[in-house]
N, C-alpha and C positions, 0 to 999 in steps of 0.2 A: 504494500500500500504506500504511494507516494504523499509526502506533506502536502503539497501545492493542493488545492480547493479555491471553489470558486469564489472570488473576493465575497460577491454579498453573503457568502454562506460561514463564514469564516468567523469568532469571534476572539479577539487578540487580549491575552494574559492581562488581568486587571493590575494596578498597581499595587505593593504591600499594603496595609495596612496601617504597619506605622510607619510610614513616609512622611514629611511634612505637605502641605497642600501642592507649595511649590514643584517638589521632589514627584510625585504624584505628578503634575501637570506635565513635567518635562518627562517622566515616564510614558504615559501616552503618550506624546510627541515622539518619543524616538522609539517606542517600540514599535507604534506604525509604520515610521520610515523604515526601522527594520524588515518588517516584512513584507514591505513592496518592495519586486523586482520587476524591473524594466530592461526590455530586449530591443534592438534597433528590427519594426518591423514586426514584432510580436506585442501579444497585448500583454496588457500589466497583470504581474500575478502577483499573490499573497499566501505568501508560506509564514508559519509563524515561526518566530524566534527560535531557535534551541535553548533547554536549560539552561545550558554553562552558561550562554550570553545573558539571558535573563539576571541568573544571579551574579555575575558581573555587573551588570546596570544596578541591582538593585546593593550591592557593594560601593559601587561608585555613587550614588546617588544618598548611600548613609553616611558617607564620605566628607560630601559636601555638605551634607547636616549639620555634623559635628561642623564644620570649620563655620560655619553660618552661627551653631550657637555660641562657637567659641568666641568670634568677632563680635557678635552682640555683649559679653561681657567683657571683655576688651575693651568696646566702647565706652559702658558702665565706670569699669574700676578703672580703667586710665593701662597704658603700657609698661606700667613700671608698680611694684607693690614695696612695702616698706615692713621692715622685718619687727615683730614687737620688742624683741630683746635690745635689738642691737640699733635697731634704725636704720641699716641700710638700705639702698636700694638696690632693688633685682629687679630685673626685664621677667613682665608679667608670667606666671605659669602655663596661661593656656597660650600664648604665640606660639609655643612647640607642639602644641596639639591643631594649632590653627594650620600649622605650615606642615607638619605630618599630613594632616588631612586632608589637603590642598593638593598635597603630591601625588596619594593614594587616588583621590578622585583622576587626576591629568594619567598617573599611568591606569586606570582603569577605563575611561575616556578613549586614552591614546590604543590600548587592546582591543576595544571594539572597533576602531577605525571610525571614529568621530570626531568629528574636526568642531572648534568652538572658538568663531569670529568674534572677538569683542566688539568691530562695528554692527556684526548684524544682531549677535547674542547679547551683548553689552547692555547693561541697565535694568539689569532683574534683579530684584528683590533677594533672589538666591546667591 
């Protein structure tokens, strides 16, 4: 039995659950694209995703979560925290989880072969 069916017959993997809405939005958006293929001269068909790619997006897309809530509290407390004992100052604790996350997202992104224009993708909330 082959994947391919007919697009209207097709219904393509919902997003997790606990995704943020965002996360979710741009899940449909690229799972879609995933699974339309286009041939020069044939009509457009709709295979759905493989597993491993699913839970790759859905890896990459918790990814960006995280560095989304991290940057929100970044914002909050400021870039820098202050030690009680000592007073010094440290560069905030979650920027290493902001830029971990940031990374895992790009090479999880970069696996699936998606490409992410700041002029065209640029200015989301996410």
């Amino acid at each position: 039995m082959t994947r391919e069916k007919d697009a209207a017959a097709i219904e393509l993997p919902a997003p997790p659950d606990h995704l943020s809405s965002d996360s979710q939005t741009l899940w449909r958006q690229v799972v879609a694209e995933m699974a339309t293929h286009r041939s020069v001269g044939q009509p457009t068909r709709t295979i759905p995703p493989s597993p491993g790619r699913l839970a790759l997006l859905t890896v990459a897309l918790e990814a960006l979560g995280r560095a989304t809530q991290a940057r929100l509290q970044i914002a909050k407390d400021g870039l820098t925290t202050k030690t009680e004992t000592t007073g010094a100052l440290h560069a905030h604790p979650l920027l290493k989880v902001e830029k971990d996350s940031m990374a895992l997202f790009q090479r999880c992104w970069t696996s699936l072969r998606l490409e992410w224009s700041p002029p065209i993708d640029g200015g989301h909330s996410w």
